[in-house]
Structures are given as structure tokens and as C-alpha cells.
VOKOLDREN-774445 format. One record per residue (C-alpha): residue number from 1; residue in one letter; chain; y negated, x, z. Coordinates in Angstrom, 3 decimals. Each point is the difference from the previous one (the first is absolute). Layout:
BEGIN
(NUM "A" "A" (Y X Z)) ...
//
This chain:
BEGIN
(1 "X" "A" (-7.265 -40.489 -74.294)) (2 "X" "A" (-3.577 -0.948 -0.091)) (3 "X" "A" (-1.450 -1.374 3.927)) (4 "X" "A" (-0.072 -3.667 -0.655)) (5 "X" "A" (3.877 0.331 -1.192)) (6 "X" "A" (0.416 1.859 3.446)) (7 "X" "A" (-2.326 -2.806 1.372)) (8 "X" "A" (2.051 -2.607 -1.163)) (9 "X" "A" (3.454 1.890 1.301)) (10 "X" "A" (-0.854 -0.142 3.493)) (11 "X" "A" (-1.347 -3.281 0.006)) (12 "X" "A" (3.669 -1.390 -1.422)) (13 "X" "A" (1.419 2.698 2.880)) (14 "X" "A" (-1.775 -2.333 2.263)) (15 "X" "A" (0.548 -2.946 -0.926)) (16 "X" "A" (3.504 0.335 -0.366)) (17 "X" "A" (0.160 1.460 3.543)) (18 "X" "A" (-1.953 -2.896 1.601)) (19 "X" "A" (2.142 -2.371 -1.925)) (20 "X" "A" (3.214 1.365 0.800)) (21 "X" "A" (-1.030 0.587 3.841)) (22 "X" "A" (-0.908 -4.017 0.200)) (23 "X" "A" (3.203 -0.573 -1.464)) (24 "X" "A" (2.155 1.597 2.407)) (25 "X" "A" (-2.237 -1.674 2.610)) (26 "X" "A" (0.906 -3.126 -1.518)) (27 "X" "A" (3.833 0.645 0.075)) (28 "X" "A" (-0.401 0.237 3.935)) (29 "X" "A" (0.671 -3.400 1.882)) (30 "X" "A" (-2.941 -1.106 2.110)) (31 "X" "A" (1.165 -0.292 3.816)) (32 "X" "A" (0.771 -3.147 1.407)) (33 "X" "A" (-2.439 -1.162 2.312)) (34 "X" "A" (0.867 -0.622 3.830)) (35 "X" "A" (0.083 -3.202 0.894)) (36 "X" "A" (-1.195 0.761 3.403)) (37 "X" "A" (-3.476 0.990 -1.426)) (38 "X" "A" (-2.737 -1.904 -0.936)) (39 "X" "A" (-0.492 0.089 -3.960)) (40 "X" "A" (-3.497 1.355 -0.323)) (41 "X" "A" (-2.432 -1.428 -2.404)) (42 "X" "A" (-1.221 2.007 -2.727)) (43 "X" "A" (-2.932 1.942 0.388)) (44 "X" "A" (-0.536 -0.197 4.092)) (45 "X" "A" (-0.682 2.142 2.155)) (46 "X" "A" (1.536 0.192 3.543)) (47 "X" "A" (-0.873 0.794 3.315)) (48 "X" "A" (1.299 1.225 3.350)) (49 "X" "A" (-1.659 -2.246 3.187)) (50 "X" "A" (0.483 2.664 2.338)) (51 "X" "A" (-0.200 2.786 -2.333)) (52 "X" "A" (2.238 2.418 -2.177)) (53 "X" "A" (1.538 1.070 3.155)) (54 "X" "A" (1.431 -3.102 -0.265)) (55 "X" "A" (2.594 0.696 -2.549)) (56 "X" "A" (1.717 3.457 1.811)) (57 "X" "A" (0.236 -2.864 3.167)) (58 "X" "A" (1.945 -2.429 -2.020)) (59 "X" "A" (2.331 2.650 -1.117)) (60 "X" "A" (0.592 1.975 3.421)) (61 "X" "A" (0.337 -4.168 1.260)) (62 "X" "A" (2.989 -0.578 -2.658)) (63 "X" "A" (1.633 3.523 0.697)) (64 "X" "A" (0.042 -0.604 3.695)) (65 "X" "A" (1.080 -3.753 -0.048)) (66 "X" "A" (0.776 -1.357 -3.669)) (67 "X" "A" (2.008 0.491 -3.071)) (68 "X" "A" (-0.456 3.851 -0.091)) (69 "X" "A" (0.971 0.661 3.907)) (70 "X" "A" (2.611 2.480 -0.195)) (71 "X" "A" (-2.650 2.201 -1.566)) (72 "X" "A" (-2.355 0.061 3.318)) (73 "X" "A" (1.964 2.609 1.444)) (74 "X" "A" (-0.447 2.073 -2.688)) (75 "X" "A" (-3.419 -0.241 -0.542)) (76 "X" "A" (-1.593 2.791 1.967)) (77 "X" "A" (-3.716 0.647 1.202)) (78 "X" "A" (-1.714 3.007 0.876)) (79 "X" "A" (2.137 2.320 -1.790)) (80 "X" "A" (-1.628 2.311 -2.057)) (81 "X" "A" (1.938 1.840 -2.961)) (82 "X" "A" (0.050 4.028 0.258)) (83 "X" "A" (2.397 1.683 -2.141)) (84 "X" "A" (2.269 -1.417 -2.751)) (85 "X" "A" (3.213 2.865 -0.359)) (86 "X" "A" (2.643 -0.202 -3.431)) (87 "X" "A" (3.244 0.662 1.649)) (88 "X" "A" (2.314 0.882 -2.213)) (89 "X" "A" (2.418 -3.100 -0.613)) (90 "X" "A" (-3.199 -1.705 -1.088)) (91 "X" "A" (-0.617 -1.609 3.297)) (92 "X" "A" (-3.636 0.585 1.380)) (93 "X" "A" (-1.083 0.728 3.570)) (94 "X" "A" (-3.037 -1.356 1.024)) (95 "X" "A" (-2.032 0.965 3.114)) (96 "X" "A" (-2.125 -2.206 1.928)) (97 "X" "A" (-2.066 0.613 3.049)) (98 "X" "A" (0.086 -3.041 2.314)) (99 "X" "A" (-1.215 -1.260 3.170)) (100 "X" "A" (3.026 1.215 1.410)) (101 "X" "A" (0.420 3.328 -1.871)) (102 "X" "A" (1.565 1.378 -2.961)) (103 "X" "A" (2.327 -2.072 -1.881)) (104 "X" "A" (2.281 1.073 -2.939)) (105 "X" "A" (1.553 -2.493 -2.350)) (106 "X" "A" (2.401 0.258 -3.177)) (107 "X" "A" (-0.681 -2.060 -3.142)) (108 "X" "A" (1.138 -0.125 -3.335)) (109 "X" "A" (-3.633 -1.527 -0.933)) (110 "X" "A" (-3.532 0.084 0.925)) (111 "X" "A" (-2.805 -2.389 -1.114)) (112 "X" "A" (-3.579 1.736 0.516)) (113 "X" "A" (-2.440 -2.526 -0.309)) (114 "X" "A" (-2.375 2.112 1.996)) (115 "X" "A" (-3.351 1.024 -1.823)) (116 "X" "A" (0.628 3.084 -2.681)) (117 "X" "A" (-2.138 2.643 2.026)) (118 "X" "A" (2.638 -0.461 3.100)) (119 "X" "A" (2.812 -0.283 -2.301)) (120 "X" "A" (-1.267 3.329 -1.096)) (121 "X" "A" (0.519 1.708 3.874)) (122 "X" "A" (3.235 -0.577 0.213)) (123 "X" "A" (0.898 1.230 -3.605)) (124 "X" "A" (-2.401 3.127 0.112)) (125 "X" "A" (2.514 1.966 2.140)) (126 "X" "A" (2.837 -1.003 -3.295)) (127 "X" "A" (-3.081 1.200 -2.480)) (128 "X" "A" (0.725 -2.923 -1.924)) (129 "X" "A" (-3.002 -0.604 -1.882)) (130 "X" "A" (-3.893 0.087 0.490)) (131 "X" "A" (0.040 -3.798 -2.079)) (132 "X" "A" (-0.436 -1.645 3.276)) (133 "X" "A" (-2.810 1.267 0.669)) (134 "X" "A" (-1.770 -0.763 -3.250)) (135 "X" "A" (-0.208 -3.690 0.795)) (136 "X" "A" (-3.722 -1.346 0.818)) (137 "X" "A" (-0.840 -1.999 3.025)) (138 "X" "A" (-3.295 -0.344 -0.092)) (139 "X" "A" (-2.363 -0.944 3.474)) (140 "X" "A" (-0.511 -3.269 -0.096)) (141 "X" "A" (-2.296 -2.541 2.672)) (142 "X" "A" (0.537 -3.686 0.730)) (143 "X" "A" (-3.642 -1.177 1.138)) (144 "X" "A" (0.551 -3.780 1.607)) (145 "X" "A" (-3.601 -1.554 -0.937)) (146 "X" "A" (-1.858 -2.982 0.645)) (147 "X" "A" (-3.520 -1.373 -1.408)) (148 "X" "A" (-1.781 -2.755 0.803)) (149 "X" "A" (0.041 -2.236 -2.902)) (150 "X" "A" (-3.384 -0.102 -0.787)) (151 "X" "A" (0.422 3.253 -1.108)) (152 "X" "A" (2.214 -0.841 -3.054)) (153 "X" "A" (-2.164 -0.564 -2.828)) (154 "X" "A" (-0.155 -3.431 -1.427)) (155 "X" "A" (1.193 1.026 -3.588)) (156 "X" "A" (3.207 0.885 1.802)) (157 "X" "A" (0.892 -3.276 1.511)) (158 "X" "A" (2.080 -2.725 -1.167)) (159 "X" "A" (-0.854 -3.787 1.542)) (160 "X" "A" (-1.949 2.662 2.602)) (161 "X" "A" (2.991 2.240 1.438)) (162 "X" "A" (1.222 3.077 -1.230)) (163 "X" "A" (3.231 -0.797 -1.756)) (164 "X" "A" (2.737 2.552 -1.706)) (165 "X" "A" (2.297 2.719 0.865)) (166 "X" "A" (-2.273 2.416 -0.195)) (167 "X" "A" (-0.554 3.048 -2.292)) (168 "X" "A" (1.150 3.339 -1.066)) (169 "X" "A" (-1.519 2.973 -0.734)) (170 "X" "A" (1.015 2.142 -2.571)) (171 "X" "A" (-1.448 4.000 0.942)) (172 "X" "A" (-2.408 -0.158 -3.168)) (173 "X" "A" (-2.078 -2.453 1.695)) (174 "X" "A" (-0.921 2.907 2.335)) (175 "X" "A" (0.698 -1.687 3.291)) (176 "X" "A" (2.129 1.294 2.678)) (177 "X" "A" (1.070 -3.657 0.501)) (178 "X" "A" (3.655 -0.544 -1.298)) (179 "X" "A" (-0.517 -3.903 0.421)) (180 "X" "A" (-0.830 -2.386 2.173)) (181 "X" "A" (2.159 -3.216 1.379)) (182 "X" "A" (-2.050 -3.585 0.828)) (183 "X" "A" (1.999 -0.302 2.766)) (184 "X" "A" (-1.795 -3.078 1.126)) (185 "X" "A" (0.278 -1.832 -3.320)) (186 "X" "A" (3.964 0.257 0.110)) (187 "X" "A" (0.745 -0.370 3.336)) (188 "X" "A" (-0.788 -2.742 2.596)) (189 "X" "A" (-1.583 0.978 3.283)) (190 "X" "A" (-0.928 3.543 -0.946)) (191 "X" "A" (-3.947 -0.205 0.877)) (192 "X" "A" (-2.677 -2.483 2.048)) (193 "X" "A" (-1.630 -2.473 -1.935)) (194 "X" "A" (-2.955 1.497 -1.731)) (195 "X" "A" (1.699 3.564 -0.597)) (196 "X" "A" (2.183 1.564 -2.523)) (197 "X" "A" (2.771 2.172 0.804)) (198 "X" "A" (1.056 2.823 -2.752)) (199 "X" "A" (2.460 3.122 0.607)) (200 "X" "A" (-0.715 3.145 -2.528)) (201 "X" "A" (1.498 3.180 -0.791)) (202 "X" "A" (-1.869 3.063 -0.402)) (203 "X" "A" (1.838 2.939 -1.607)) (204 "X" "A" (-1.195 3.660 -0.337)) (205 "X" "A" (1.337 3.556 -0.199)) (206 "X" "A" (-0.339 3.045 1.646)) (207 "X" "A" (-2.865 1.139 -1.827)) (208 "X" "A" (-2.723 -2.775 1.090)) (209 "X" "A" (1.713 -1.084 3.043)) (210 "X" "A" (-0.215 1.837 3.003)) (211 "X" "A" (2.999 -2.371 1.537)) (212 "X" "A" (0.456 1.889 3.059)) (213 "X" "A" (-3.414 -0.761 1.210)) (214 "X" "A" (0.403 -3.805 -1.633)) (215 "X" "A" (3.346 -0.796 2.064)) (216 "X" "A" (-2.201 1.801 3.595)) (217 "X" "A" (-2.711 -2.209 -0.772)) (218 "X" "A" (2.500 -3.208 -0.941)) (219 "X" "A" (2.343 0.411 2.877)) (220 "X" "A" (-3.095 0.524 2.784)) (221 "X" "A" (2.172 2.803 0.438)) (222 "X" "A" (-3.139 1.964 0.083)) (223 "X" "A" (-1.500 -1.818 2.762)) (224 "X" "A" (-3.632 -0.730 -1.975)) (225 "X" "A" (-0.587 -2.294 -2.650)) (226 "X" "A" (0.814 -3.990 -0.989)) (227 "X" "A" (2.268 -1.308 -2.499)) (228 "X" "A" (-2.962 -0.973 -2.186)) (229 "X" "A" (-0.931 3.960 0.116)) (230 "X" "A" (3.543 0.616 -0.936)) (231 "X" "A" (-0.809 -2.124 -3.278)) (232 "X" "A" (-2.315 2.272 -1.020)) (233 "X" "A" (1.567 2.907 -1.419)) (234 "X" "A" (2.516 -2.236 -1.959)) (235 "X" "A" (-2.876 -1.930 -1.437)) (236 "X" "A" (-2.360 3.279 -1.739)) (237 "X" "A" (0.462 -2.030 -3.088)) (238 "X" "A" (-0.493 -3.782 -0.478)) (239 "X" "A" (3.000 -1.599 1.161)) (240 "X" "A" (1.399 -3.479 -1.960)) (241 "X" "A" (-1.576 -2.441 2.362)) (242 "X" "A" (-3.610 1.736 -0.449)) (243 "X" "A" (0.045 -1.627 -3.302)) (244 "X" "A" (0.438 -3.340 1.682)) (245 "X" "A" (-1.787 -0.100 2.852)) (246 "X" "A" (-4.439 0.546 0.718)) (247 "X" "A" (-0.017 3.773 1.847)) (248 "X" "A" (0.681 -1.423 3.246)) (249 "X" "A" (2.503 2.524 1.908)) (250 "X" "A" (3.007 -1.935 0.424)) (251 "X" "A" (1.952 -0.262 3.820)) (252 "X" "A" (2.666 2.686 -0.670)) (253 "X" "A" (2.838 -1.410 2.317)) (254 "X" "A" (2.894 2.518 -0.513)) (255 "X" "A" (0.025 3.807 -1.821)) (256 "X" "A" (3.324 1.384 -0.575)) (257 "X" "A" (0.732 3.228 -1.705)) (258 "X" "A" (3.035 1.590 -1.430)) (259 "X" "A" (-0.215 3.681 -0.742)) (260 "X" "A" (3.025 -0.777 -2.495)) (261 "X" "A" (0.193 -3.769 -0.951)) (262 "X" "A" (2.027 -1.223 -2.669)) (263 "X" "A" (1.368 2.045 -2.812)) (264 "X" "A" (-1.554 -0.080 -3.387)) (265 "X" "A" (1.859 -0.037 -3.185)) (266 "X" "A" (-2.202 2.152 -2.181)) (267 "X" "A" (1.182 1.597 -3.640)) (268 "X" "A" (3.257 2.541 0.775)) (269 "X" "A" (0.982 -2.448 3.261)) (270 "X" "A" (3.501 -0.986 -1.477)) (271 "X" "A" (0.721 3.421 -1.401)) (272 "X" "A" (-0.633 1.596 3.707)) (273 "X" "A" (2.652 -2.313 1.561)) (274 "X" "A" (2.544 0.669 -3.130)) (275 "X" "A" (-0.725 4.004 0.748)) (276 "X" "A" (0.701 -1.043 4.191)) (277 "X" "A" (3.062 -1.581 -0.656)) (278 "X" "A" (1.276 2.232 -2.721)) (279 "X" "A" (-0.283 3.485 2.483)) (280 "X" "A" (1.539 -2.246 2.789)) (281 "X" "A" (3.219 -0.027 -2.038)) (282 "X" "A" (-0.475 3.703 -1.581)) (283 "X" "A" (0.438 0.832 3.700)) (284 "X" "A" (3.262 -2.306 0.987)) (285 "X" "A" (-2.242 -3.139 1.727)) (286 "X" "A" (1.518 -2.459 -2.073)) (287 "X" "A" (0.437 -2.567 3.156)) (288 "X" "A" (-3.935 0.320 0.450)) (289 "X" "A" (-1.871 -3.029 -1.130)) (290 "X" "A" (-3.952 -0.092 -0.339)) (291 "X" "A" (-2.012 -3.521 0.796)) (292 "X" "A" (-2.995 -1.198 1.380)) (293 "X" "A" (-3.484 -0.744 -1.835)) (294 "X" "A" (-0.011 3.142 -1.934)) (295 "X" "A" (3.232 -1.203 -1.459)) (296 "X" "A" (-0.127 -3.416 -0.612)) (297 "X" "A" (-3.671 -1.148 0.141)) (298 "X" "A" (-2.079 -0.452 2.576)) (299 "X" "A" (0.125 -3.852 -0.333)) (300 "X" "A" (1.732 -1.771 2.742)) (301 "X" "A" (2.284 -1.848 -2.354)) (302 "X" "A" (0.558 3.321 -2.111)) (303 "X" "A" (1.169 1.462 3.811)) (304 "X" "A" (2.194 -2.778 0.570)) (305 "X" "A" (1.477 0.139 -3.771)) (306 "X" "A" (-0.061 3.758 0.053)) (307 "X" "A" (2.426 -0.403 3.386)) (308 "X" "A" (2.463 -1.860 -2.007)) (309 "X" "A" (0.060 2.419 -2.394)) (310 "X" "A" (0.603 2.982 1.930)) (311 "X" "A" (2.358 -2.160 2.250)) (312 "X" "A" (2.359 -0.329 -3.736)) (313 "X" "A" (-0.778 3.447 -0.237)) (314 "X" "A" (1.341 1.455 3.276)) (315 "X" "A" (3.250 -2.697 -0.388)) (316 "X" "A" (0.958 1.386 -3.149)) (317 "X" "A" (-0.009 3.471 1.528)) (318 "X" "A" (1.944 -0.361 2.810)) (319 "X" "A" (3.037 -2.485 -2.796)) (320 "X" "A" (0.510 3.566 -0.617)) (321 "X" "A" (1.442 0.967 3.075)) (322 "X" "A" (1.477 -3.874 1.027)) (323 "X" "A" (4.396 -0.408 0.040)) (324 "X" "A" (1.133 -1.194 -3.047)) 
//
């Protein structure tokens, strides 16, 4: 078979895959939409007032007092997970330490939707598999900026403001800017009159980032140094709003750093979590159930619809063991 014969083979292999795979999507009713939301318009983008700690509040608010009370009870804080034990009737024990001391609990099912490098503590002891740990989170800082505007040059100005989402920064630009959000030409009230208001993310990795000394210097923790000095060593290359704005430094009003931000879905990502979830089973865990970013995307709507998911999941489990 010659190469453009072997060419033209995996091309149809494709194409009959991606075919197929929108297919079956299309065989999948769209969900009805509740009536007691608002029905977005296309394209928008949304906002909390107060903040994303906004959302968490409304749901704690409806456990407590609304449709989903019964579960407030349930719903415990401060306990942290230690040990997860396969008894042998395939019920599992797990161990939490809590404000009040060691508590033991028996469950046919567990959900971890706790980040892969802590799912991997409590499974090292069961030498389930080193996949988990295989999974990147890279450092990642969210710089809160503001410039005068002024600063913005002229060409990038529309009926004289600075209009747009923003911009994103693919890493063959060279910039250790992932993007940048206008935040004060999609929101109202975000900066005085005469300013603009923009929120970027700076990624890295452990071999041009020292992080520990970034997150010192970010936090004060240090006891020396500004937040415009903790700028600096996430800004050694240009960062997206240098090629807006006249070299004027900007007012850096926030620096927060995450040693292990979100997880990225680089080449082999998928095959990891198949290789996770394949030696949980090799070893009896069938009842365990992986979710979080990692799993489903780091999106907030891919969290949400990756809930549902394992939520169908976890219910078809447990049919097994419901009365007939």
C-alpha cells in the first residue's frame, strides 16, 4: 500500500468517526430548560455582583431553607477524607478526621471530586496506580490591573474606549500571559472614570518560576515588598496589555498565585484517566467514581454537566443493589 493510499485510509477512519460521534450526539434529547431560569441570550457573558463566592452562598442558602433542605444535614464542613478501606461485601469505609474527632462511615459509593494529586494519598496506601499523579497543574497568577487610559494607545480604541473581551495568548507568542479580561468594558461599575480595569492570568512552570518566593512576595507574607513588586516576576516577558498600553507601569491591585491552578488537558490526558479508572476496578473499587476539573473540564458549565453525569453514573451503580 503506497503512503497516500494509507493517507487517504485514516482520513476516511476519521471522518467516519467524527461523523458517527455527531450522530449519536444527535440521537440524545436536548434538556428541557427550567422555567425558573432566565433564558440567556446567545453569546453573553455573565457576572457575579458580589463575586463567585456568590454562587456556593446561593446553594448552602437553598440547602438550608429551599427545595433541597433535607440535604443540609448531610452536608458536612471541615471534614477532611483520610483513608478509603474495601470491605469485603463491597461496602467501603471511609475515615474522616473532624472537628470533633475521628469519624467512620459505610457506603456503597464514593464520589472524589477532589484534585487528582489528593485523590492519589488516599489510594497510594491500595497501590492503585501512579496515573494520578501524571496529571499537570501548572502555577498559575491572577494579576488584578488597572491603567490610566491614556495609556491605551489610540489604534486600540473604538469611539475612544477600549472595547472587547479581551485576548488570548497562545504559548508561541512567547508571553507568560495566558490572556487578559477587559473587565471594565463588560461590566458596569468596575473602574473610576478615566481608568480601565483588566484581570490577567500569568501561567509558568517550575522551571522559570520560582513560585515559592512569588506567592511570599504576593501574600506580604514576607513582610517586604508591594503588590506592584509582586508583578514583577510574573511579568519577565511582555505581558498582553504591554502591547496595548505606552510603558507606563500599571496600578497592580490584587496578585494571587496558585502553586497548582487548573488542570491542563495536554496529549495522553484522556488515556491517564481511562488507565485510573481501569486499575480502580482491577482492584475491586467498582463503587469509586472520579470527578472534578480533571474529569470533566475545567469549565464551569462542563463542572456542572460533568455532575450530572457522574450523578447517572453513581445511580446506576447502586440499581444494582436496589429491591426488586
Amino acid at each position: 500500500m503506497t503512503d497516500r493510499a494509507i493517507l487517504f485510509s485514516c482520513l476516511c477512519c476519521i471522518i467516519g468517526g467524527t461523523i458517527k460521534t455527531i450522530q449519536e450526539k444527535n440521537k440524545v434529547p436536548t434538556p428541557s430548560h427550567d422555567p425558573r431560569f432566565p433564558t440567556p441570550k446567545g453569546q453573553t457573558v455573565g457576572s457575579f455582583r458580589k463575586g463567585p463566592m456568590m454562587l456556593p452562598d446561593a446553594i448552602a442558602k437553598s440547602w438550608r431553607y429551599g427545595l433541597y433542605g433535607r440535604l443540609g444535614s448531610n452536608v458536612k464542613l471541615l471534614w477532611r477524607l483520610s483513608a478509603i478501606s474495601n470491605l469485603d461485601n463491597g461496602v467501603y469505609e471511609l475515615t474522616y478526621d473532624t472537628p470533633e474527632g475521628v469519624v467512620s462511615l459505610k457506603t456503597r459509593s464514593v464520589v472524589l471530586t477532589i484534585p487528582s494529586y489528593l485523590a492519589n494519598n488516599l489510594f497510594r496506601p491500595l497501590s492503585v496506580t501512579d496515573a494520578l499523579t501524571k496529571f499537570y497543574y501548572p502555577p498559575v497568577a491572577a494579576v488584578t490591573i488597572s491603567y490610566p487610559k491614556e495609556a491605551i494607545r489610540r489604534e486600540c480604541l473604538i469611539d475612544g474606549e477600549l472595547k472587547g473581551f479581551g485576548q488570548l495568548h497562545p504559548r508561541s507568542q512567547g508571553v507568560e500571559t495566558i490572556g487578559t479580561i477587559h473587565s471594565s468594558s463588560l461590566f458596569p461599575n468596575r473602574a473610576p472614570a478615566g481608568r480601565v480595569f483588566a484581570f490577567e492570568l500569568h501561567w509558568g512552570s517550575h522551571q522559570h518560576w520560582n513560585h515559592q518566593q512569588d506567592i511570599r512576595s504576593a501574600s506580604g507574607s514576607s513582610g517586604q515588598g508591594s503588590k506592584e513588586d509582586a508583578h514583577k516576576p510574573l511579568c519577565s516577558r511582555p505581558s498582553s496589555f504591554e502591547v496595548l498600553h505606552s510603558y507606563k507601569p500599571p496600578l497592580v491591585l490584587g496578585v494571587r498565585v496558585w502553586p497548582q491552578a487548573i488542570p491542563q488537558f495536554l496529549v495522553g490526558h484522556l488515556d491517564l484517566l481511562d488507565a485510573t479508572r481501569s486499575a480502580l476496578k482491577d482492584i475491586g473499587f467498582h463503587g469509586i467514581f472520579l470527578g472534578g476539573n480533571y474529569v470533566s473540564g475545567v469549565a464551569l458549565g462542563r463542572c456542572v454537566e460533568g455532575a450530572y453525569e457522574v450523578a447517572a453514573e453513581v445511580s446506576n451503580f447502586l440499581s444494582r443493589y436496589a429491591y426488586k
